[in-house]
FIRO-33669 format. One line per field, with one value per atom (N, C-alpha, C): residue number from 1; atom name; x, y, z. Coordinates in nm, 2 decimals. Each point is the difference from the previous one (the first is absolute). Layout:
! residues N
num: c(NUM; ...)
atomo: c(CA; ...)
X: c(X; ...)
Y: c(Y; ...)
Z: c(Z; ...)
//
This chain:
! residues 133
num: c(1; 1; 1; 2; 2; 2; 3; 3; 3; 4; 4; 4; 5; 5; 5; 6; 6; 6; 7; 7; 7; 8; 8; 8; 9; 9; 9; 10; 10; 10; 11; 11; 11; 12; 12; 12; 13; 13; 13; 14; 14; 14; 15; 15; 15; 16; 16; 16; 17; 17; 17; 18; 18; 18; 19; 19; 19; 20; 20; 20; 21; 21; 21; 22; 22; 22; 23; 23; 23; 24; 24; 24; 25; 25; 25; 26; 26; 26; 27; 27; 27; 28; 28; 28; 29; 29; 29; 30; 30; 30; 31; 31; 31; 32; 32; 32; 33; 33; 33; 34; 34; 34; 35; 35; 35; 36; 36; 36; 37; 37; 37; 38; 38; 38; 39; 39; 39; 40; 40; 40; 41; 41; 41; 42; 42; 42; 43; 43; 43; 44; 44; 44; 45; 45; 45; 46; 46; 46; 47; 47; 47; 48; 48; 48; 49; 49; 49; 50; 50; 50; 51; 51; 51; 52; 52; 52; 53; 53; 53; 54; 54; 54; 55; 55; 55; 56; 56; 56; 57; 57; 57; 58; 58; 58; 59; 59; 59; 60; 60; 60; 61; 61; 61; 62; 62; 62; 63; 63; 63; 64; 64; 64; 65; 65; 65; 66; 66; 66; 67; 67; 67; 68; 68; 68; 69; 69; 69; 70; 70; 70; 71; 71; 71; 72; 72; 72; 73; 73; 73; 74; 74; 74; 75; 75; 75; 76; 76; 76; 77; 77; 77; 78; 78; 78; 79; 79; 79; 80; 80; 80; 81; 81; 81; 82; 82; 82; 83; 83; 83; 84; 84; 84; 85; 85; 85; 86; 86; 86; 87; 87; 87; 88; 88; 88; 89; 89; 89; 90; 90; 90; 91; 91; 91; 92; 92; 92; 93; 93; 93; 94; 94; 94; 95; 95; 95; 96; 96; 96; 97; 97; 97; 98; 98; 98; 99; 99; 99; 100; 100; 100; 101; 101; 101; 102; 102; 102; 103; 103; 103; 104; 104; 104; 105; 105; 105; 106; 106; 106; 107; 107; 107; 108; 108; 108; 109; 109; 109; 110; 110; 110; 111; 111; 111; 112; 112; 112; 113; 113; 113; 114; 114; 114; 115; 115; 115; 116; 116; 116; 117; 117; 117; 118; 118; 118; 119; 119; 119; 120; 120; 120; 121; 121; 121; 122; 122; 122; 123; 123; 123; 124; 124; 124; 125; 125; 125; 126; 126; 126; 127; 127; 127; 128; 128; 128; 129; 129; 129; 130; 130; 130; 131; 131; 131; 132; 132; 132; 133; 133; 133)
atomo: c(N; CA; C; N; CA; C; N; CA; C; N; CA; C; N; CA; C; N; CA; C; N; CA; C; N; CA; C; N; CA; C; N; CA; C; N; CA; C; N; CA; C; N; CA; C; N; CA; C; N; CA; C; N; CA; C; N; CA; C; N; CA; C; N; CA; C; N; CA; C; N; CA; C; N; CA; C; N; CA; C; N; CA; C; N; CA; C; N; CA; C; N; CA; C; N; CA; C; N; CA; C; N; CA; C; N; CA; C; N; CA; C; N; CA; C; N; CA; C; N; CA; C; N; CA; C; N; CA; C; N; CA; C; N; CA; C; N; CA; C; N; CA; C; N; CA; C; N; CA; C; N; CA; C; N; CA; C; N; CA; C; N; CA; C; N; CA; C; N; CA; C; N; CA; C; N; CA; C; N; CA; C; N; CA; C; N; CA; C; N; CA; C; N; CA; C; N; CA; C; N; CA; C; N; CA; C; N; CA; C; N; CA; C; N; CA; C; N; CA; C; N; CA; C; N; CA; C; N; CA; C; N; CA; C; N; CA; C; N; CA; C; N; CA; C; N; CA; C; N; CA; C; N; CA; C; N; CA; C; N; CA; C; N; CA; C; N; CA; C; N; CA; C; N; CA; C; N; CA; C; N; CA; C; N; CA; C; N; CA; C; N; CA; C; N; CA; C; N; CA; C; N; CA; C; N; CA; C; N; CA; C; N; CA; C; N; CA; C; N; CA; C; N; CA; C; N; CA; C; N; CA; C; N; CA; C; N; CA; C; N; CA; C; N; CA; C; N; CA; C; N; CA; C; N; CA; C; N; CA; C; N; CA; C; N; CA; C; N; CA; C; N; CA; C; N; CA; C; N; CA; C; N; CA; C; N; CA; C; N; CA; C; N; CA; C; N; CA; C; N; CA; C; N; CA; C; N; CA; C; N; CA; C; N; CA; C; N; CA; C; N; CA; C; N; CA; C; N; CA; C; N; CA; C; N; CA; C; N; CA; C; N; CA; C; N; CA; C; N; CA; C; N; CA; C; N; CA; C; N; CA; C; N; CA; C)
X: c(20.92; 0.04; 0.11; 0.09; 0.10; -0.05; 0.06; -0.04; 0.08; -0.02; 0.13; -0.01; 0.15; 0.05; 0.05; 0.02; 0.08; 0.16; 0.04; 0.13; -0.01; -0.12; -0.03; -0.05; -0.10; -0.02; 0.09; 0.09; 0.09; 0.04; 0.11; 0.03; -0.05; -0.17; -0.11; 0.01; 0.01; -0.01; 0.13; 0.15; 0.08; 0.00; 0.03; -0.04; -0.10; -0.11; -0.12; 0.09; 0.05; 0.07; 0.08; 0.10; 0.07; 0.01; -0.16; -0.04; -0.03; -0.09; -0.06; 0.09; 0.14; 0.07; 0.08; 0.03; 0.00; -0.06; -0.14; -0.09; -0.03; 0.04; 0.01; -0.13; -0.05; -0.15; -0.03; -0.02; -0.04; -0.10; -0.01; -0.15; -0.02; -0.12; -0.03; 0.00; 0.08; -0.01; -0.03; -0.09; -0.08; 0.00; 0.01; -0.02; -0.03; -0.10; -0.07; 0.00; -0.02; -0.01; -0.10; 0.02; -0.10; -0.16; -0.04; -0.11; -0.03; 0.12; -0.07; 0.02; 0.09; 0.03; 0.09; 0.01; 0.14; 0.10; 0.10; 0.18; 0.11; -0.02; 0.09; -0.08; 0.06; -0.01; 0.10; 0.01; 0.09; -0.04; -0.02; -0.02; 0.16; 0.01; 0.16; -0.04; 0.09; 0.02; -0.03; -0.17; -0.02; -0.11; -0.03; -0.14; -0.11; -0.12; -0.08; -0.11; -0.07; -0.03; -0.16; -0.03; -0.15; 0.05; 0.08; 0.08; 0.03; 0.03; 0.00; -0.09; -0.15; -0.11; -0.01; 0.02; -0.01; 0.12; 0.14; 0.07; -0.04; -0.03; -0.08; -0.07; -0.11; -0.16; 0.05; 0.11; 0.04; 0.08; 0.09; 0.02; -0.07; -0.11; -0.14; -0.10; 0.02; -0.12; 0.11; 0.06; 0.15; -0.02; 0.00; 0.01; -0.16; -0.10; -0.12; -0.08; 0.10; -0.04; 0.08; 0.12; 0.12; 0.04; 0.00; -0.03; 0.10; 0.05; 0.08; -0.12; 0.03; -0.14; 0.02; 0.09; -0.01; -0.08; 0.05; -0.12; -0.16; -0.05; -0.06; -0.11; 0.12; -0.14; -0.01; 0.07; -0.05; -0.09; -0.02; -0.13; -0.08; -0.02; -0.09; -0.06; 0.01; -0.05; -0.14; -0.08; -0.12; -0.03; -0.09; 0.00; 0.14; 0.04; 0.08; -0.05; 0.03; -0.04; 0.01; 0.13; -0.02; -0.06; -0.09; -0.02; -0.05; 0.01; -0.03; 0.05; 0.09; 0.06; 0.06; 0.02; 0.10; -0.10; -0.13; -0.06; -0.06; 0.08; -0.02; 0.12; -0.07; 0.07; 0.05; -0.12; 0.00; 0.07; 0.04; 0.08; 0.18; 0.01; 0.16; 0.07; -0.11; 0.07; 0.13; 0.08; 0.01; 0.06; -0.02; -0.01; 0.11; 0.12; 0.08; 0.15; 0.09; 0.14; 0.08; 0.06; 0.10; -0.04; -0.09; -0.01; 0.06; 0.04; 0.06; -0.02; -0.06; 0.04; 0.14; 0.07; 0.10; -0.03; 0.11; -0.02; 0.11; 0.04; 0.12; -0.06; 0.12; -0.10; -0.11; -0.05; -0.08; -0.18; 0.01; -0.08; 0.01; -0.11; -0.06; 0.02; 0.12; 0.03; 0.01; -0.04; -0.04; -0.01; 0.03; -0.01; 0.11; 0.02; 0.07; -0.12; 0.03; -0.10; 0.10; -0.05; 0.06; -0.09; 0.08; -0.12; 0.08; 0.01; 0.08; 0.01; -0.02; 0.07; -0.09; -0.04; -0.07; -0.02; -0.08; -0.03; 0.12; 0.07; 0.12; 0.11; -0.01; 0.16; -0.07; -0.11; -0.04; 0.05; -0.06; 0.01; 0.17; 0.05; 0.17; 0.06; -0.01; 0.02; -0.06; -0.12; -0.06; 0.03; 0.05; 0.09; 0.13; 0.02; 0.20; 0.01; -0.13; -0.01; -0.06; -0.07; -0.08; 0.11; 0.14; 0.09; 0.13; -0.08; 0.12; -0.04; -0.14; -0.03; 0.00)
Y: c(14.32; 0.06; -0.08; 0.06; -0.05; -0.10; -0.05; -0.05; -0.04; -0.04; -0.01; -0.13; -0.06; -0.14; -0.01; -0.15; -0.07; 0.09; 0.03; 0.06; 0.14; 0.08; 0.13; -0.04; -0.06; -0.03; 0.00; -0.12; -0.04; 0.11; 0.09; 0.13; 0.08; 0.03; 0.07; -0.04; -0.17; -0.04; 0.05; 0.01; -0.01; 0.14; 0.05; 0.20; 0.00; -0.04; 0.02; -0.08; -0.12; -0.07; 0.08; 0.05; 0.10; 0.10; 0.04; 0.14; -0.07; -0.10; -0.06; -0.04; -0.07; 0.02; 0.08; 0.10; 0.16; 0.03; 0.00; 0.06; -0.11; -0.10; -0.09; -0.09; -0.02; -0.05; -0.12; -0.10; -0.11; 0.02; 0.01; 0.01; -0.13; 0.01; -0.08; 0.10; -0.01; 0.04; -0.09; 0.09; -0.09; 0.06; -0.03; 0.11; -0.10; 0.08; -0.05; 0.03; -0.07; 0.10; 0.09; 0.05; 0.09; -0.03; -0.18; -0.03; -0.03; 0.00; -0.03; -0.06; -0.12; -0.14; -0.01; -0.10; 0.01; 0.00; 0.00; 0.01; -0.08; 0.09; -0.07; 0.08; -0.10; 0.04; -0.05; 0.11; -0.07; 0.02; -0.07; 0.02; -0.02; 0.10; 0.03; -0.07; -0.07; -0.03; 0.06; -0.03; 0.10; 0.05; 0.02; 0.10; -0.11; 0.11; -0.08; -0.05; -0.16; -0.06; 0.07; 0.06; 0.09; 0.09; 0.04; 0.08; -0.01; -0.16; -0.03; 0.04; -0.03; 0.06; 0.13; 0.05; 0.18; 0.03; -0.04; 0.07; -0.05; -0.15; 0.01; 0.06; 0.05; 0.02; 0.16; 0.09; 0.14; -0.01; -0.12; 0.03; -0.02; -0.08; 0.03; 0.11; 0.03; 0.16; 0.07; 0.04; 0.11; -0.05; -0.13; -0.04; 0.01; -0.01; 0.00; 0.15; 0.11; 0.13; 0.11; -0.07; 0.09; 0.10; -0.03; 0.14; -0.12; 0.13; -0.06; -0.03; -0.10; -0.06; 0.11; 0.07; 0.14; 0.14; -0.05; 0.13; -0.04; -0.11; -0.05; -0.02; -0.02; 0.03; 0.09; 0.14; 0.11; 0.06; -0.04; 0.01; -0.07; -0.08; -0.13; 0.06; 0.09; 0.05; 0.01; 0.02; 0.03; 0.14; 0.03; 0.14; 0.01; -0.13; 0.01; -0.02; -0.05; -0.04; -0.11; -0.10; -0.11; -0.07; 0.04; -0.02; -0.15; -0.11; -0.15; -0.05; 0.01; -0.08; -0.12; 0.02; -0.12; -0.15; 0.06; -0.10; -0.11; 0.13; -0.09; -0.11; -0.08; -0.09; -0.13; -0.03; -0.13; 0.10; 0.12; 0.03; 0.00; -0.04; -0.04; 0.16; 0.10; 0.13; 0.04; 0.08; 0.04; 0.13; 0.07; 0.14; 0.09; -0.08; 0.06; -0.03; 0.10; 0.04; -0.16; 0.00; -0.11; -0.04; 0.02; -0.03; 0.10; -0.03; 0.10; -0.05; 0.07; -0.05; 0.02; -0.09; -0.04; 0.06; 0.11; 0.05; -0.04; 0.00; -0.01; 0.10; 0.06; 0.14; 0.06; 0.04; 0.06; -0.11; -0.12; -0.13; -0.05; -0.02; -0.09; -0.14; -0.07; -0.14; -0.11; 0.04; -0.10; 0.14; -0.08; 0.06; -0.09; 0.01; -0.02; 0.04; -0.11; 0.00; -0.01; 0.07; -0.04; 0.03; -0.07; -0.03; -0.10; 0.05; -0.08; 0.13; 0.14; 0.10; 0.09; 0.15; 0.08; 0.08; 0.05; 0.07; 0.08; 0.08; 0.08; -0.15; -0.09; -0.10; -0.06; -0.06; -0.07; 0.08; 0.14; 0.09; 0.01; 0.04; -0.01; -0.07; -0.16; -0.09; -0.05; 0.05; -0.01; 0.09; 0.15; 0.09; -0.04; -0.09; -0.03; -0.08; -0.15; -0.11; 0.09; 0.11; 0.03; 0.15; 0.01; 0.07; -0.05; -0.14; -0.07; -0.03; 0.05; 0.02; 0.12)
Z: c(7.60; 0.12; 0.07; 0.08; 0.06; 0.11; 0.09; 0.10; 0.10; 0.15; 0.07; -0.01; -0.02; -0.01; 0.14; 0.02; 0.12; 0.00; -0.09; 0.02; 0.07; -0.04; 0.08; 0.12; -0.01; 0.17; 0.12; -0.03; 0.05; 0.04; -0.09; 0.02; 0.12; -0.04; 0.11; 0.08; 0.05; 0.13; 0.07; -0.08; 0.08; 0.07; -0.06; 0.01; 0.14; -0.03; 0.12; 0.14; -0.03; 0.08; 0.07; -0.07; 0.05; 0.10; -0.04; 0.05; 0.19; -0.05; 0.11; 0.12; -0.04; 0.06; 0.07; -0.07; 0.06; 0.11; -0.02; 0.10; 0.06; 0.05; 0.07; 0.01; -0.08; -0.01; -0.16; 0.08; -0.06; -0.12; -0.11; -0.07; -0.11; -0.03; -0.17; -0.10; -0.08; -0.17; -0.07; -0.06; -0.15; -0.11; -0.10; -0.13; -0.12; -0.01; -0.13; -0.14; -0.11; -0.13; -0.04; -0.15; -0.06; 0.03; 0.02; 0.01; 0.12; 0.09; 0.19; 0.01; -0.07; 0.06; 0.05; 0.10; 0.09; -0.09; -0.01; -0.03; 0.13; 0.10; 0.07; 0.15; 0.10; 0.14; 0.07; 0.15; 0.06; 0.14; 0.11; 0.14; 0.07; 0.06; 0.07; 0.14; -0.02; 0.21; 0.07; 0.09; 0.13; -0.06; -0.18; -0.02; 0.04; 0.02; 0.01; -0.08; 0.01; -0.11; -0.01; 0.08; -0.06; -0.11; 0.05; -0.12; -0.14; -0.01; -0.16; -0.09; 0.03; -0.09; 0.02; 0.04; 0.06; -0.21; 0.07; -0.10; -0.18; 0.04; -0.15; -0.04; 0.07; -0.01; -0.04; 0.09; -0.02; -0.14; -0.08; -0.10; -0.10; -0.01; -0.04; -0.03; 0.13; -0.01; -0.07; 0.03; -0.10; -0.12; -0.09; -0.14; -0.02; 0.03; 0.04; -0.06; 0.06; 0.00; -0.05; -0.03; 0.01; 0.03; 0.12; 0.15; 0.10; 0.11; 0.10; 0.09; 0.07; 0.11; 0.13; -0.01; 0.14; -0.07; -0.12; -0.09; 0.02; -0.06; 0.04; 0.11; 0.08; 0.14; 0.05; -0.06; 0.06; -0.13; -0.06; -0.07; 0.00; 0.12; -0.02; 0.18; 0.04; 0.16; -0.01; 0.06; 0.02; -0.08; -0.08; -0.06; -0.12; -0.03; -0.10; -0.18; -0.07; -0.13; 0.01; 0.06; 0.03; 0.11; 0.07; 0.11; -0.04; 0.06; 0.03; -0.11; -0.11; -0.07; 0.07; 0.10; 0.07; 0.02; -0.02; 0.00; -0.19; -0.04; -0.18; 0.00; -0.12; -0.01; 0.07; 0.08; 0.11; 0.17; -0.01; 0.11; -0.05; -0.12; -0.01; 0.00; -0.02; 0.00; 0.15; -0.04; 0.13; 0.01; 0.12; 0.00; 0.05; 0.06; 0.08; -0.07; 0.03; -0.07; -0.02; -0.11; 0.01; -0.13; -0.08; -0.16; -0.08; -0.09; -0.13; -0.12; -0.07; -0.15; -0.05; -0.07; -0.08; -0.16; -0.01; -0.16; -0.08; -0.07; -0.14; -0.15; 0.01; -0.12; 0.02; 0.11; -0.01; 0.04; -0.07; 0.04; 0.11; 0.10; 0.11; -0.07; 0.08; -0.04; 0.07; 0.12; 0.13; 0.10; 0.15; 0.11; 0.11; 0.13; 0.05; 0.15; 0.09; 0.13; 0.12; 0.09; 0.13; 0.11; 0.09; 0.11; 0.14; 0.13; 0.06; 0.13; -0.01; 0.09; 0.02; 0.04; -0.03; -0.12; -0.03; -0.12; -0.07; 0.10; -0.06; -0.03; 0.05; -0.02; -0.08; -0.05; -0.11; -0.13; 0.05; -0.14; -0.02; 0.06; -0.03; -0.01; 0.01; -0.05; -0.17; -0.01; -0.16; -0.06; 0.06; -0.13; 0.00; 0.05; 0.00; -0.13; 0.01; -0.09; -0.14; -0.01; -0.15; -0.06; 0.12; -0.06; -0.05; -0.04; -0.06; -0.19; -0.03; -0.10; -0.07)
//
């Protein structure tokens, strides 16, 4: 199976960077490979540092599940199927928009995390970075 290298990441991060700049909001990107390990991170000037494990942890749950983490927690509500996943896995889950899985052909090959803004600027900042694959 494929997997994302430092040269894609980089890529991801700049894209998300980009976006983030746009919308005028500081974040952390993270993205990980096919197995959930880090790859690369980047904290922008001004995000904040609770934030940094947030965007790991969201490109985790995405490589994790291979599900976007805004899919996710709306199937993770009370009376859902997922209801209390957020609590598997030591807590590292997480439930709110800004994760994506990363595909190439068709294959889940990492993910891409953000985390730094509200749920809609997280999320549009992590489809900027996983629409560069």
């Amino acid at each position: 199976m494929a997997t994302v290298n430092l040269a894609d990441a980089r890529r991801i991060i700049e894209a998300a960077e980009a976006r983030a700049v746009e919308i005028g909001q500081p974040m952390n990107i993270a993205v990980v490979d096919e197995g959930g390990n880090l790859v690369a991170h980047v904290r922008m000037d001004g995000a904040w540092m609770g934030s940094i494990d947030i965007s790991v942890n969201k490109a985790w749950t995405s490589r994790a599940f291979d599900i976007a983490t805004k899919e996710l927690g709306a199937n993770s509500q009370p009376g859902q199927q997922f209801y209390g996943i957020h609590a598997s896995n030591h807590g590292r889950v997480m439930i709110f928009a800004g994760g994506i899985p990363l595909r190439r052909g068709g294959e889940v090959v990492g993910a891409v995390g953000v985390s730094g803004g509200t749920g809609e600027q997280d999320q549009t900042v992590a489809e900027a970075g996983a629409g560069v694959l």
